[in-house]
C-alpha positions as CSV (number, residue, x, y, z in Angstrom):
1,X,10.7,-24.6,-96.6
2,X,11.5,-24.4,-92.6
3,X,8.8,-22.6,-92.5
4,X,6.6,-24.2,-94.9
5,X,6.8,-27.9,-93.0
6,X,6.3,-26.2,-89.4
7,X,2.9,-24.5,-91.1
8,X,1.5,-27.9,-92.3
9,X,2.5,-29.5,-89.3
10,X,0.5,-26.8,-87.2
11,X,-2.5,-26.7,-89.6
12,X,-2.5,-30.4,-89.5
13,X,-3.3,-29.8,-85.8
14,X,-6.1,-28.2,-86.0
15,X,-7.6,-30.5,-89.3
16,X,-6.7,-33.8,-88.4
17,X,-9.2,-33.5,-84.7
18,X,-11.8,-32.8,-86.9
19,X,-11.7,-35.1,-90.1
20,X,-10.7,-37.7,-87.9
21,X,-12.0,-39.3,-84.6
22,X,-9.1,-41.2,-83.6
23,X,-7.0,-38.3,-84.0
24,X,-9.4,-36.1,-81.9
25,X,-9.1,-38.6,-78.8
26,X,-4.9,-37.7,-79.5
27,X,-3.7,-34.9,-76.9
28,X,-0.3,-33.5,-76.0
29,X,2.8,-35.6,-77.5
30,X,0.3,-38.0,-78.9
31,X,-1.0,-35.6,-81.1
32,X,2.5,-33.9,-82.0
33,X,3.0,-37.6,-83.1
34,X,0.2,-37.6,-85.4
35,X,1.1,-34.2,-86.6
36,X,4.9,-35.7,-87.4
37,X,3.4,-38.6,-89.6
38,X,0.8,-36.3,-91.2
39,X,3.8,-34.3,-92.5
40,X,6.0,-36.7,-93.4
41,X,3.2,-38.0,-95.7
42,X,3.0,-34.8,-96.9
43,X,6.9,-34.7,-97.7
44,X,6.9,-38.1,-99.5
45,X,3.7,-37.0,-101.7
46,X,5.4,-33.8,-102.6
47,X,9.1,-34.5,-103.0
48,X,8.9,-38.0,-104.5
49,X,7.1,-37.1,-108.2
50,X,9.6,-33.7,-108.1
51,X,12.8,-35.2,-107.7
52,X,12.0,-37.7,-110.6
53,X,10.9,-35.1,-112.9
54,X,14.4,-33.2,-112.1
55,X,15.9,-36.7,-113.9
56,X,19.1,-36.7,-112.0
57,X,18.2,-40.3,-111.3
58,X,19.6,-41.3,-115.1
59,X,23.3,-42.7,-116.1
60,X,24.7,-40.1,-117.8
61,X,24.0,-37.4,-115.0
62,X,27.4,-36.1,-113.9
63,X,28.9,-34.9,-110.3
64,X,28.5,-31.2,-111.2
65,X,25.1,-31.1,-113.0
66,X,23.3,-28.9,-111.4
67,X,19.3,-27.4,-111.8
68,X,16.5,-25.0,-110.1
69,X,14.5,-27.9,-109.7
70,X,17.0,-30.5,-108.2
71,X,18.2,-27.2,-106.4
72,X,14.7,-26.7,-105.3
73,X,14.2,-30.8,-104.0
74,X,17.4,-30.4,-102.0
75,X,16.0,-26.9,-99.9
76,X,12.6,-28.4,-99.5
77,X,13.3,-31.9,-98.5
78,X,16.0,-30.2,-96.0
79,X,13.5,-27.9,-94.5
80,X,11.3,-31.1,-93.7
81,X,13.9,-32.8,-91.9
82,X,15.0,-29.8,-89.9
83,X,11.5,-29.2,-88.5
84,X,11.4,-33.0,-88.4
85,X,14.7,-32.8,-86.1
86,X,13.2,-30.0,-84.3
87,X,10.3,-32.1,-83.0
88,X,12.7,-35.4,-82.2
89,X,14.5,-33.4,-80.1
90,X,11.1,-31.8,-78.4
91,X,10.1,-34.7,-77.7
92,X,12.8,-37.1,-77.0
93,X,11.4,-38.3,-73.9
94,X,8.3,-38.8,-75.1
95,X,8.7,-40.4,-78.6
96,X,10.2,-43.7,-78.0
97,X,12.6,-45.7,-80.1
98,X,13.9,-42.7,-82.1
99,X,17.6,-42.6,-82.1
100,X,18.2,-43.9,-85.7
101,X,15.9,-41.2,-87.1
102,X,17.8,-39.0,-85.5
103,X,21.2,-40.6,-87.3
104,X,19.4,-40.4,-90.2
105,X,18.8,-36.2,-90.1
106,X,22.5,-35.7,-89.0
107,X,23.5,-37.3,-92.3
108,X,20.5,-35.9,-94.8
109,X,21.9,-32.7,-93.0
110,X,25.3,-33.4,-93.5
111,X,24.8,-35.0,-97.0
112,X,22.2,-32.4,-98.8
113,X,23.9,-29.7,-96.9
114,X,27.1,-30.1,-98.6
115,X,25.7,-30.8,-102.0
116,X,23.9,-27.5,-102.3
117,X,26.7,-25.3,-101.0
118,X,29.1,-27.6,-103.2
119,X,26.8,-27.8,-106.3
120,X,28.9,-31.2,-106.5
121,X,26.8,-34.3,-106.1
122,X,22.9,-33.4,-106.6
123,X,23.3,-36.8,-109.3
124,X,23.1,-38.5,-106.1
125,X,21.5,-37.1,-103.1
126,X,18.4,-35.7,-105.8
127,X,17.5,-39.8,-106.8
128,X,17.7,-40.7,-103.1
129,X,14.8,-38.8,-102.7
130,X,12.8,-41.2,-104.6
131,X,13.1,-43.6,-101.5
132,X,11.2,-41.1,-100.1
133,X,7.9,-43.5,-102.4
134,X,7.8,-45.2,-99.6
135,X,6.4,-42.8,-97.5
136,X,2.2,-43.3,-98.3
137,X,2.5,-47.2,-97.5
138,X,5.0,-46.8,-94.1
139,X,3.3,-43.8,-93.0
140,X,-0.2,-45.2,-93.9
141,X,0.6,-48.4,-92.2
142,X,0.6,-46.5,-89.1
143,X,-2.2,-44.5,-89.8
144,X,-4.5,-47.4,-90.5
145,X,-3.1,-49.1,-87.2
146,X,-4.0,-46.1,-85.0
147,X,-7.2,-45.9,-87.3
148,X,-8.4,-49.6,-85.8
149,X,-7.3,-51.2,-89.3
150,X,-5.1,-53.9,-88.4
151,X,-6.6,-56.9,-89.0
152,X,-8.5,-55.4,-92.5
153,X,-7.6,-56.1,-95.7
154,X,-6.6,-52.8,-96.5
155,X,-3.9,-53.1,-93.9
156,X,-2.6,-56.2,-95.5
157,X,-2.5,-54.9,-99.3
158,X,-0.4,-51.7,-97.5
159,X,2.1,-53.9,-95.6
160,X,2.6,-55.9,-98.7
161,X,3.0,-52.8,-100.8
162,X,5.4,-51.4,-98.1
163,X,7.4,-54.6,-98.1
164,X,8.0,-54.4,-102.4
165,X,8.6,-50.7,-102.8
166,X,10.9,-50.6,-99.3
167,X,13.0,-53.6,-101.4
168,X,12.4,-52.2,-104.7
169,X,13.6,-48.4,-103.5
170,X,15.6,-48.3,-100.5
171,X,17.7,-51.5,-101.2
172,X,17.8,-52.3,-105.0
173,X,17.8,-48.7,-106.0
174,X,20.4,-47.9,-103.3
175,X,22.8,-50.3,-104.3
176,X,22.1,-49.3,-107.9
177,X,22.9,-46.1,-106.7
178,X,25.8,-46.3,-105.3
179,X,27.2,-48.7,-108.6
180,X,26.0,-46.1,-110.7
181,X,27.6,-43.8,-109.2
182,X,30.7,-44.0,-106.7
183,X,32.3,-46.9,-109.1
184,X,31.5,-46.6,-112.9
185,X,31.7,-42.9,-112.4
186,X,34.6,-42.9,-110.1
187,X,36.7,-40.8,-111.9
188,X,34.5,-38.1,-112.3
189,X,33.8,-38.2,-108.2
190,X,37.7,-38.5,-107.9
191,X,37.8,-34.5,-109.2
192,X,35.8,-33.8,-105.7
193,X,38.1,-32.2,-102.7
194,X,39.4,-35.1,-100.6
195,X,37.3,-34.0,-97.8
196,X,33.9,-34.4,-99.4
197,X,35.0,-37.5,-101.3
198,X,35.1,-38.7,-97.5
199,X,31.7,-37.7,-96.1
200,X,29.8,-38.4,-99.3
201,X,31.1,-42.1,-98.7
202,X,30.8,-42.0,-94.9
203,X,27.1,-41.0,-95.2
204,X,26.2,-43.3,-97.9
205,X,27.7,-46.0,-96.0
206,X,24.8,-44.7,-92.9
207,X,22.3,-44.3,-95.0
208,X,22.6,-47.5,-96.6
209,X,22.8,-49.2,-92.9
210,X,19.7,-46.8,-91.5
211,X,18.0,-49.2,-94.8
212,X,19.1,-52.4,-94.2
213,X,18.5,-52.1,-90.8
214,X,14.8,-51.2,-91.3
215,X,13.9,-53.6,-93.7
216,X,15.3,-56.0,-91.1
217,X,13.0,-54.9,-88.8
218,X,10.4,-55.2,-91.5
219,X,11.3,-58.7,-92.8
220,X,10.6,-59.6,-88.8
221,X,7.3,-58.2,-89.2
């Protein structure tokens, strides 16, 4: 999956010049830019409709369930992060205003990491990946700015639509989430080692702050 991100990302390169004219006035870490958002479009397309079909996002989903497919949502969404990582740290002097995202791939790292060598937990970290429905209206959002779509109407309907499923997914859900799972079915994440008990709930914790903290910055907006 490494390898399957860093592919799109490249071929995305050489597509997006051509299909696009504002992309093919985009040069050096400009274009890598473009390149990022391209792919993390990609990502949100592809792993958002996946992890729901894997239905780890339901009640009665315990600690230690375990499938291919949510199996298959953990590897792919942490080879896009990875190569996403790679390219923060490429171009860390270039790429402004980054250092959450970087928080944010320590913990998916961290978090998805542990769950797939642990097989304990993929009832949690699987239906996080549905805040990844975000993606087409954040990412488009800047797409359309770069695109010379700011003040249409199209812009508008997408900020609005990035607003409801941002508060819908990332803050409603999460908190659902997190009820759902680390109180009602607190017993069953009690029979976890004491070491992973920890970081599950230290990285929730972040990853529920990375949220807030951007929908803050979009509330401002």
């Amino acid at each position: 999956w490494l390898l399957y991100y860093s592919l799109t990302y490249f071929i995305a390169g050489v597509v997006g010049p051509k299909l696009f004219s504002h992309c093919a006035k985009k040069e050096g870490a400009d274009l890598s830019l473009w390149k990022a958002y391209a792919n993390s479009m990609l990502n949100a397309i592809f792993i958002t409709p996946l992890a729901w079909q894997t239905g780890m996002h339901k009640t009665d989903i315990g600690f230690r369930e375990v499938s291919p497919l949510s199996t298959l949502c953990c590897h792919s969404f942490l080879g896009y992060i990875i190569w996403d990582w790679i390219l923060l740290i490429r171009y860390r002097k270039e790429w402004k205003n980054m250092s959450l995202y970087h928080l944010h791939h320590a913990a998916v790292v961290l978090g998805w990491g542990a769950s797939v060598i642990t097989g304990f937990g993929h009832n949690t970290v699987v239906p996080a990946l549905l805040l990844e429905g975000t993606g087409p209206f954040t990412n488009g959002r800047w797409f359309l700015s770069q695109s010379g779509y700011k003040d249409s109407t199209l812009y508008l309907v997408n900020s609005i639509c990035m607003f409801l499923s941002f508060f819908i997914l990332r803050v409603v859900f999460n908190f659902f989430l997190c009820i759902q799972r680390l109180i009602i079915q607190r017993e069953e994440f009690s029979t976890a080692s004491v070491p992973l008990q920890i970081l599950l709930i230290c990285l929730y914790v972040v990853n529920l702050m990375l949220q807030l903290t951007w929908f803050k910055k979009i509330l401002s907006g």
